[in-house]
C-alpha positions, 0 to 999 in steps of 0.5 A: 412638371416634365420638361425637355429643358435645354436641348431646345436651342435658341436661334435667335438673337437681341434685336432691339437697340439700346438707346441710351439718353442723358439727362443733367443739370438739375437735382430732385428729392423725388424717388427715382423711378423704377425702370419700366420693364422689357420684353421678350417677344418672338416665334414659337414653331415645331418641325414637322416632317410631311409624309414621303411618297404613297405614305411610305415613312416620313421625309425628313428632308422636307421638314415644315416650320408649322407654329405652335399656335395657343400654346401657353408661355410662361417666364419663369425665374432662373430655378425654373420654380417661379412663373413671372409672366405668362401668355398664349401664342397667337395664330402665327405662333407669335409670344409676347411677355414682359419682366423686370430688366437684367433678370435670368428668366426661362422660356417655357412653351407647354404643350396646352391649349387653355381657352374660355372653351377648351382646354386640352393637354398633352401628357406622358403617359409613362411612369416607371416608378411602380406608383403611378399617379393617375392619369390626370396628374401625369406630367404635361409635355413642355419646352424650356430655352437656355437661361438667359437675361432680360438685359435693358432693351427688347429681345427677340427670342424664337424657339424650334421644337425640333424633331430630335432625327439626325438622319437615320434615327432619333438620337435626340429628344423628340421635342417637335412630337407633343406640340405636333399632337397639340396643333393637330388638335387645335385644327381639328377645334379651328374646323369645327369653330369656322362652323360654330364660333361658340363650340365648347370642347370639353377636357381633353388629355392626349397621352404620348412617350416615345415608347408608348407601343401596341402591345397586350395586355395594355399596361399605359404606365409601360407605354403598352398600348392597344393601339392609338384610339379615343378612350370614352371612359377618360375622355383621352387621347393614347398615341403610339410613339415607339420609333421601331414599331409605330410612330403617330405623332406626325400622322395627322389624320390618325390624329384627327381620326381618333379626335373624331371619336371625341368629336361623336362622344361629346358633341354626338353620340357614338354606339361603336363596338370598338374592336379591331376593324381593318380596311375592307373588312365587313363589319358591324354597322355602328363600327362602319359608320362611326369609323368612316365619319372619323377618317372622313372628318379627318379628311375635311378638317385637313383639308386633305383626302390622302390619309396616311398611317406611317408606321415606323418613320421609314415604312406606312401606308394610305389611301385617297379618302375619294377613290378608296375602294378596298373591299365590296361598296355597302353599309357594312365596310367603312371605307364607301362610308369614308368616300360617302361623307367626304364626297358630301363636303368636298367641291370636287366633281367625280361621278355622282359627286356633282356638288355639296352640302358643306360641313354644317348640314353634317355638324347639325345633324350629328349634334342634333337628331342624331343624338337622340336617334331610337335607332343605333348610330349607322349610316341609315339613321345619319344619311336619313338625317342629313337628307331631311335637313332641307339643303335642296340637294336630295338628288345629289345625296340620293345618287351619292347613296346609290353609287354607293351601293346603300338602297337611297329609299333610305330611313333610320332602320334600313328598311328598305336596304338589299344589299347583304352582298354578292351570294347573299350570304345569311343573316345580314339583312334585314338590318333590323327584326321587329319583335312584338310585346307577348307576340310568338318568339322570333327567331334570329340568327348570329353569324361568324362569318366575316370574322377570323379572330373572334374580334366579335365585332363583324358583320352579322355578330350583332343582330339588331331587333325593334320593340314597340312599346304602344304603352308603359310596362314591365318587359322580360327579355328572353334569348334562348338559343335554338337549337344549342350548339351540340357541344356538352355544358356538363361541369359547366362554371361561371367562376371556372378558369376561362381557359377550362374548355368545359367552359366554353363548350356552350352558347352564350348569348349577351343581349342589351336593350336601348331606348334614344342611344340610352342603355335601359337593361342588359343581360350579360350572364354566362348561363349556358344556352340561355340570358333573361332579364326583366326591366327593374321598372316600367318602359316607356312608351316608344322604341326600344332596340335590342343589341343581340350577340353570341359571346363566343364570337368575342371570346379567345377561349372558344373552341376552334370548333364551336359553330360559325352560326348560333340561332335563338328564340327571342322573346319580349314578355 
């Protein structure tokens, strides 16, 4: 088990008296009586330093005492091998543990939550040995005292996890980091707890080493990371922590941020693309709202609107989660969905944002129809739900959608919606295209225009379409493009280098079909121009939505020249 050992110090001395008592006069054959055990009691608190100014690094001249609450504490034997008492700190950070007297024992604080309803840890990612174990068996973060005695009367023993910072650099082990990651968790947990007493928080680990940094191609045992994120497939946290390049440990809201993207795995659901997505950018509707919600969140849950990013411990920057106003308002940019969901919670009184509904409107519905929407995840289908929630507050949630700039004649498709921006560029609206079991082809079109470096997940890359399903069947799904790009496919490979450029000279379109947030058929061949599949059983009654994009967007092969748009003839048979 990984543990900073003694560069943690003590700072706190024995303050109980020992009070001696004699007693004589008389003999006993009895056995004596073995002497009752002591404690060692005390505070359990890690530094943590504010952001500065506009979220331009961190001021480590202000450092907060913040306590390190749910942790587990343990007294271990001298070896530091033996756990002889164990506890968790309480909401103020506060330990209590007993042991026999005049014994050498450890304090070790470990940097996890273990509760009836959760359990979370923080690792270390890191491993050099070139035979990493895997990641669920990565060394948990912990904190060791000195050695010390027990002695014959109570002890008060604080311990500090400290920042390791001593002035202009960190010089000295970054105790403060995983327990800083640890109780931002446990307050993200504690908002949705005030809301729901009886929420279960399934696993999670949060990986962190100060090396960990953005970097590709991603090799997690190196600390080269994408960049901070949620990753589904592990339920895991991964945090940047490299001092030269990108810090995130103290940034709560990243934090938070990426424990929301938990929050939708497990609690919700989440149809985000993933991807690169940067402040105004136009982007994908499920990126835009599953992004807003996860800085919104944060916002709330810290009670907190300012959101700061630092980067490196001297450099960052932020916004105000309720002004922020980077790029053109609408359901494709992150930042109105942001301002749009926090004004749904917060007291403050700014324009349309007269009042609110609260937190619990916003969990019963992530947690309910949400979950089963046959529509993708957007702030169509999550504002629909929020309104039908029955808060009385439809005025209110109406005049926060129109100001900004999403139609409030609002349902789960967009069907109403206008907005595809100032020069009404193509292939934006409508958001959904409905298609008709054996009816003509229809014509859609995908669209690279908002995306400068094939991140394949802008706005009109994916084309939405609507099945209808009025009885069971057997359903082919045909996307042909029409017309196809211009470029030759001759000596065109699947199995050909990615970089070959005959490779890459030919439309690729990728299609996925989903019925209530559920994936039930796909075509992600590489044949050229064309992608077909069958359903491999009958579909049942209902709607089916159909993900449709063009591969080439996506992929860093593509020919600088390849079109900007691709149309296809879409066919459900």
């Amino acid at each position: 088990m990984r543990s900073f050992g003694k560069r943690l110090y003590d700072i706190a001395v024995l303050s109980a008296t020992l009070l001696i008592a004699a007693c004589g006069g008389s003999s006993s054959t009895e056995a004596p009586v073995p002497p009752p055990p002591v404690s060692i009691s005390g505070a359990l608190s890690y530094e943590f330093p504010p952001p500065n100014a506009a979220c331009i690094g961190l001021d480590f001249n202000s450092l907060q005492l913040r306590p390190i609450r749910g942790a587990t504490v343990q007294l271990l034997d001298a070896t530091g091998s033996n756990v002889l008492s164990s506890t968790v700190s309480d909401n103020s950070g506060n330990y209590s543990l007993t042991v026999a007297r005049s014994t050498d024992v450890i304090i070790r604080v470990r940097a996890e939550l273990k509760g009836a309803r959760w359990n979370v840890e923080v690792r270390d990612n890191v491993d050099l040995s070139g035979n990493p174990p895997p990641l669920a068996q990565r060394p948990i973060f912990a904190m060791d005292s000195n050695i010390l005695n027990s002695g014959v009367a109570n002890q008060v023993r604080n311990l500090i996890a400290t920042t390791g910072w001593t002035g202009s650099s960190y010089t000295n082990a970054r105790v403060a980091a995983p327990f800083a990651i640890l109780d931002t968790i446990f307050t993200a947990m504690q908002f949705v707890m005030a809301e729901d007493p009886n929420a279960n928080f399934p696993p999670l680990d949060a990986f962190w080493n100060p090396n960990n940094k953005a970097a590709s191609p991603e090799d997690i045992a190196a600390g080269d990371l994408q960049t901070t994120y949620y990753d589904v497939a592990s339920n895991s946290l991964f945090l940047l922590g490299s001092a030269s390049t990108d810090t995130d440990e103290f940034d709560d809201h990243v934090i938070v941020h990426e424990w929301a993207h938990y929050f939708e795995d497990v609690f919700s659901r989440t149809d985000n693309l993933g991807g690169s997505h940067g402040r105004g950018e136009l982007v994908d509707a499920r990126v835009a709202y599953s992004e807003g919600w996860a800085s919104a969140f944060a916002a709330m849950a810290l009670g907190n609107p300012l959101y700061c990013d630092t980067s490196r411990p001297t450099s960052g920057s932020g916004f105000d989660t309720e002004s922020s106003g980077f790029g053109p308002d609408g359901w494709f940019n992150e930042q109105t969905i942001i301002r749009l969901i926090y004004d749904l919670w917060d007291q403050d009184v700014d324009g349309a944002d007269s009042s609110s509904i609260g937190f619990g409107p916003i969990y019963d519905v992530m947690t309910g129809p949400l979950r089963g929407s046959p529509a993708f995840t957007s702030i169509f289908s999550f504002m629909t739900y929020v309104r039908q929630q029955g808060t009385g507050q439809e005025p209110f949630i109406d005049a926060l959608l129109a100001e900004n700039a999403i139609n409030p004649v609002i349902d789960i498709w967009g069907s109403n919606e206008q907005n595809s921006l100032p020069g009404t560029p193509d292939d934006v609206i409508p958001v959904y295209t409905s298609i008709m079991l054996g009816g003509p082809a229809v014509n859609i079109c995908v669209n690279s225009q908002f995306d400068n470096g094939r991140q394949g997940n802008k706005l009109s890359e994916h084309r939405f379409l609507r099945l209808n399903l009025s009885s069971p069947a057997q359903v082919t799904f045909t996307a042909t493009a029409s017309p196809a790009p211009s470029q030759p496919t001759i000596g065109f490979d699947c199995t050909a280098s990615p970089n070959d450029p005959e490779n890459s000279q030919h439309s690729d379109p990728d299609f996925s079909v989903w019925a209530n947030g559920q994936l039930v058929e796909s075509g992600f061949s590489c044949s050229p121009n064309v992608e077909t599949t069958t359903s491999s059983e009958l579909l049942g009654a209902g709607d089916y939505v159909i993900d449709l994009n063009e591969y080439r967007f996506e992929d860093p092969t593509s020919p600088v020249a390849f079109p900007e748009r691709v149309c296809f003839d879409v066919t459900a048979n």
